[in-house]
Short mmCIF file of the C-alpha atoms (twelve columns), coordinates in Angstrom:
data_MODEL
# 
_entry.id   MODEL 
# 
loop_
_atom_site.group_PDB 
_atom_site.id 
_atom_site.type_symbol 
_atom_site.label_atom_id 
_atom_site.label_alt_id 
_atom_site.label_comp_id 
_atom_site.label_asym_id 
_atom_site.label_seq_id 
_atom_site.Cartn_x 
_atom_site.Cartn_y 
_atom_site.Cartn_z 
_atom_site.pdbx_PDB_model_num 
ATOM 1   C CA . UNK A 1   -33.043 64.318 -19.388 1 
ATOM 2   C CA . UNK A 2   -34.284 65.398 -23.008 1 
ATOM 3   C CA . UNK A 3   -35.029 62.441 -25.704 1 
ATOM 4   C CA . UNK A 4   -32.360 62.782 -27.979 1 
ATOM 5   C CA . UNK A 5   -34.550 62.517 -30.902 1 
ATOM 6   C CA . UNK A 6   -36.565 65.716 -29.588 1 
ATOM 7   C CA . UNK A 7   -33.118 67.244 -29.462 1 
ATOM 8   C CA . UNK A 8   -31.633 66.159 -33.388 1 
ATOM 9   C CA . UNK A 9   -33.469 66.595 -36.646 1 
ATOM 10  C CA . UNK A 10  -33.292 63.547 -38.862 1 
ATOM 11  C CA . UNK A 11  -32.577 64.284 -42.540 1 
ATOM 12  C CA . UNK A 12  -35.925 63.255 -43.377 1 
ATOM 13  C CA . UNK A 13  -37.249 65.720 -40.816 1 
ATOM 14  C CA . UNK A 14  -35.443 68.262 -42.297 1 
ATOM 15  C CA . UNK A 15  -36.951 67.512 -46.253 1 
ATOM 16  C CA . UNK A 16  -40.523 67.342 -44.437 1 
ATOM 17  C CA . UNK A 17  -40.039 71.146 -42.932 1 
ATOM 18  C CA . UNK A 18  -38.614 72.090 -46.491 1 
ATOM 19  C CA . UNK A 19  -41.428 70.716 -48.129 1 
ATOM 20  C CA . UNK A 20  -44.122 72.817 -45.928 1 
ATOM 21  C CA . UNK A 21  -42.539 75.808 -47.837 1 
ATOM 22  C CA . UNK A 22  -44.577 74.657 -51.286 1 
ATOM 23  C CA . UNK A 23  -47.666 76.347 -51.361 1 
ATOM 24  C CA . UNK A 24  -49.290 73.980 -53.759 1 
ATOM 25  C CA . UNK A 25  -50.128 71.906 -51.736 1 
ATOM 26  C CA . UNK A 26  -51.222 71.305 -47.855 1 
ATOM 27  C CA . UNK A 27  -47.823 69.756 -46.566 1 
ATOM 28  C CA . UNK A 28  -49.405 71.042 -42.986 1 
ATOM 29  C CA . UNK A 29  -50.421 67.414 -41.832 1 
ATOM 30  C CA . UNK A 30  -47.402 65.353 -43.597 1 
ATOM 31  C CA . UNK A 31  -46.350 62.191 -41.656 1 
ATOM 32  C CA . UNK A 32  -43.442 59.667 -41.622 1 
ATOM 33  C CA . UNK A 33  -43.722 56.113 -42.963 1 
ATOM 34  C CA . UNK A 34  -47.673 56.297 -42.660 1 
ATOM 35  C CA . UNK A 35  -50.590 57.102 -44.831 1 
ATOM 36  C CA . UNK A 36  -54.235 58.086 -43.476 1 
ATOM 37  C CA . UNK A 37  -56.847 56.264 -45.106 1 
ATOM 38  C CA . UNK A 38  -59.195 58.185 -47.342 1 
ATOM 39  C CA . UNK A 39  -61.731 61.253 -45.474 1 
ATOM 40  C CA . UNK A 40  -63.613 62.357 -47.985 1 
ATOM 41  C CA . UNK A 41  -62.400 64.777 -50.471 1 
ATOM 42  C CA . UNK A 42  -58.967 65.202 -48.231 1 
ATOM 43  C CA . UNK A 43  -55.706 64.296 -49.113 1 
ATOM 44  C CA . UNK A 44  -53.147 62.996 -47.285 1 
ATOM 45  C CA . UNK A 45  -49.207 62.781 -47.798 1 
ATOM 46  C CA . UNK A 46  -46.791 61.200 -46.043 1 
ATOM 47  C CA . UNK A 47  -42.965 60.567 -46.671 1 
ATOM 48  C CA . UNK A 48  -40.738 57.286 -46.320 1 
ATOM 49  C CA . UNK A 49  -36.965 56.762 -46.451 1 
ATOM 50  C CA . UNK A 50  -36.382 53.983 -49.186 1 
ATOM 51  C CA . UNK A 51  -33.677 51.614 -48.786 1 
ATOM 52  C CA . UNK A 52  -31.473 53.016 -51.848 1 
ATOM 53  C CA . UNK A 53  -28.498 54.532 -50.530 1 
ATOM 54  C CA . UNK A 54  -25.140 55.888 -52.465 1 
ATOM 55  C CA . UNK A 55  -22.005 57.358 -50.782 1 
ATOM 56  C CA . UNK A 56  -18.323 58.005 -51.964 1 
ATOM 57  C CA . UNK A 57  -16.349 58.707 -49.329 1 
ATOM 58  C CA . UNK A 58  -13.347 61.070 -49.740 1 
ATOM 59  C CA . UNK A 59  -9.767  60.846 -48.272 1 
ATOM 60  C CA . UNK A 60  -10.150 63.923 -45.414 1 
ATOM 61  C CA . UNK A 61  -13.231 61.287 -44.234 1 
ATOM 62  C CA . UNK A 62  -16.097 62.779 -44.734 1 
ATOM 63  C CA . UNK A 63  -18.870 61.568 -47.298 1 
ATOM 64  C CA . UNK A 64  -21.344 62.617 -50.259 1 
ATOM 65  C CA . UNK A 65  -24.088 60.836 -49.800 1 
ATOM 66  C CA . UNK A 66  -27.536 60.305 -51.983 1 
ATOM 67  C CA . UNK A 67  -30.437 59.526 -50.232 1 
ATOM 68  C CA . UNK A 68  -34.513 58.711 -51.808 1 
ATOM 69  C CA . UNK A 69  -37.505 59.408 -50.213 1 
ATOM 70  C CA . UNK A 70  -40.916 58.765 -51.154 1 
ATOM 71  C CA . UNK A 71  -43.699 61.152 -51.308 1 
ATOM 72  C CA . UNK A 72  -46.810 59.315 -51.399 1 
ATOM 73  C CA . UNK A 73  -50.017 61.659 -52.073 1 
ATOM 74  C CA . UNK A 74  -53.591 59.903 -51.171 1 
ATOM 75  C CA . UNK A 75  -56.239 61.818 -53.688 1 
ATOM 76  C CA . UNK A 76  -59.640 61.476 -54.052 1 
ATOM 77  C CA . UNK A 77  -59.907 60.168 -58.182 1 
ATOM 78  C CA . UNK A 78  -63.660 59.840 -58.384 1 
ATOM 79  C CA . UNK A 79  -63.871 61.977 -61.463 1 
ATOM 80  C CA . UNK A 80  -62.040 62.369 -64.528 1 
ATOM 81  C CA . UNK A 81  -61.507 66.446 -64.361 1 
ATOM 82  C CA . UNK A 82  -60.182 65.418 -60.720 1 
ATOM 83  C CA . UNK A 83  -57.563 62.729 -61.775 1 
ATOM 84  C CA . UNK A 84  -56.297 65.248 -64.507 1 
ATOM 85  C CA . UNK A 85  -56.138 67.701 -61.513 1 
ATOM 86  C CA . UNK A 86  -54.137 65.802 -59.348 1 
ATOM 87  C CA . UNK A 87  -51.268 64.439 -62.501 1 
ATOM 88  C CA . UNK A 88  -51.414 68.082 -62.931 1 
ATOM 89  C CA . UNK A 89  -50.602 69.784 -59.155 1 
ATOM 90  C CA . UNK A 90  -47.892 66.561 -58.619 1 
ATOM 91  C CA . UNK A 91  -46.294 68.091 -61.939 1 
ATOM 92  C CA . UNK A 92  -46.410 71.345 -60.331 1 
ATOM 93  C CA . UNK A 93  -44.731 70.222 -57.484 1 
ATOM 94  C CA . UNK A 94  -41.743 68.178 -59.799 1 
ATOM 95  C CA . UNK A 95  -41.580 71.593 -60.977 1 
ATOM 96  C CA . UNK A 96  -40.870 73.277 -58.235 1 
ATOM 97  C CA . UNK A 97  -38.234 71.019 -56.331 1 
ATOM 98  C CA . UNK A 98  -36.468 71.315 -60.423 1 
ATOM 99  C CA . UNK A 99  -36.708 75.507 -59.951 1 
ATOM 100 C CA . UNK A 100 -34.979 75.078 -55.972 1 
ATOM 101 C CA . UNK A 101 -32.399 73.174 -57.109 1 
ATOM 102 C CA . UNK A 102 -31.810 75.452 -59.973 1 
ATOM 103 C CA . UNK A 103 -31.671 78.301 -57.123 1 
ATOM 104 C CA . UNK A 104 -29.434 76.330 -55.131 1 
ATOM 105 C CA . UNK A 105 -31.954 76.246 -52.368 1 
ATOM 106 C CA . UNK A 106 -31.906 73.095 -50.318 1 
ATOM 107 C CA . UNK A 107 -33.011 71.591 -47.133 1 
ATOM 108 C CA . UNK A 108 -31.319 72.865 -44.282 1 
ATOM 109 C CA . UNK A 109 -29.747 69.573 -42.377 1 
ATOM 110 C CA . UNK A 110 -28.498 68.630 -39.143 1 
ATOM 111 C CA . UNK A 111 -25.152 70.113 -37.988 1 
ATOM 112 C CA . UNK A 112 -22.100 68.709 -39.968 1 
ATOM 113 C CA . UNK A 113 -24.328 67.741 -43.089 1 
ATOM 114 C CA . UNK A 114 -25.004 70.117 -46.230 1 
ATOM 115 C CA . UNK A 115 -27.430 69.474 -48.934 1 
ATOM 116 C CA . UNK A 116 -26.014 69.345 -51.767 1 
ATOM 117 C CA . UNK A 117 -28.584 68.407 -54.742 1 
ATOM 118 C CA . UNK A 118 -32.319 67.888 -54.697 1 
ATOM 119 C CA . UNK A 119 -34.567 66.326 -57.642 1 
ATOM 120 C CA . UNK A 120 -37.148 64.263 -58.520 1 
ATOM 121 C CA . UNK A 121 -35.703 60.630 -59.265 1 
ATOM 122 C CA . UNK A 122 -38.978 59.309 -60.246 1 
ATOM 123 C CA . UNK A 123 -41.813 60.815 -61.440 1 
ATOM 124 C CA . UNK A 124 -45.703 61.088 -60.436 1 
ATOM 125 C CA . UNK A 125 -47.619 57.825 -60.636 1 
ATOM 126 C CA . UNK A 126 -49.834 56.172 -59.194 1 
ATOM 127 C CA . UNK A 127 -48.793 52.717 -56.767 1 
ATOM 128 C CA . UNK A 128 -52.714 52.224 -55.182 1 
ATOM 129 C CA . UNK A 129 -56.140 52.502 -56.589 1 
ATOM 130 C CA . UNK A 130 -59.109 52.325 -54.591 1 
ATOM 131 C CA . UNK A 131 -62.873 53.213 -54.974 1 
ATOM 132 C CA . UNK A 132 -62.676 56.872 -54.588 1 
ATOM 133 C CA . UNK A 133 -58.818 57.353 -54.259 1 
ATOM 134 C CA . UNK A 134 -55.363 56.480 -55.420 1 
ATOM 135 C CA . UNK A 135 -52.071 57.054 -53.591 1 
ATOM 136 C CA . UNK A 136 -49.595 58.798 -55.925 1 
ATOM 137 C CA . UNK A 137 -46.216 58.381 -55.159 1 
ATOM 138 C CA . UNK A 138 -43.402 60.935 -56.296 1 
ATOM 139 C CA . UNK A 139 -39.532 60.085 -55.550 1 
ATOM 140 C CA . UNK A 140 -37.012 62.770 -54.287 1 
ATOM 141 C CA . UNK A 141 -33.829 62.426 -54.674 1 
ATOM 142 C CA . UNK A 142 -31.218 64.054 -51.654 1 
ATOM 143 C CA . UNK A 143 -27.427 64.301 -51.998 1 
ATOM 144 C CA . UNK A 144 -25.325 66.135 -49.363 1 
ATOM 145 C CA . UNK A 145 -21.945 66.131 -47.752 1 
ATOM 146 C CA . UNK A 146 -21.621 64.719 -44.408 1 
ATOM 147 C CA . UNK A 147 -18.414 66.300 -42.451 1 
ATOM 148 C CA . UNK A 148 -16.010 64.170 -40.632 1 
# 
């Protein structure tokens, strides 16, 4: 009998497969709720599901529903030119979730939910500084309609 959760996508699933498609970046590795500690010169991302939850829920039953998630980016910072880089490729990346939702081109979710709105909520900055990295964190912002 197939695990369920091999069988359905979560939502958060779905954003990491959508992010993959940015080519600024090496989404290739991303994980959930975890960060790997520094290797080097590597970076590491990872995305969590924050508490903050809005829905309206409309009279045929079904729901819109806005949803944050957390991209944190680990980055080596051991030079100037280096931290400049990274403020500069997390900008990039603002700016291209702003140009997909300007296209209308969203995540595709689970069966009976449709994206509705992506966008950054909060901007790049940094939450953790250590020797020769600091973990950026970037907030996206998901709203979609969830069928009855």
């Amino acid at each position: 009998m197939p695990n369920r959760w091999e069988t359905t996508k979560t939502i958060g699933q779905c954003l990491t497969e959508y992010l993959k498609r940015y080519e600024g970046m090496d989404f290739s590795d991303i994980l959930t709720d975890f960060i790997k500690s520094p290797e080097g010169d590597i970076s590491a991302y990872s995305l969590y599901k924050t508490p903050e939850r809005s829905e309206t829920e409309f009279q045929d039953g079904s729901r819109q529903i806005t949803e944050y998630y957390n991209l944190f980016a680990r980055r080596p910072t051991q030079e100037d030119d280096v931290r400049i880089e990274n403020n500069a490729s997390l900008d990039e990346f603002s700016e291209w979730i702003e140009e997909k939702e300007l296209e209308e081109d969203y995540p595709e979710l689970p069966e009976g939910m449709t994206a509705l709105e992506i966008g950054i909520s909060d901007s790049a900055s940094i939450t953790s500084q250590e020797d020769t990295s600091a973990i950026y964190q970037v907030t996206i912002k998901l709203t979609y309609l969830k069928e009855r």
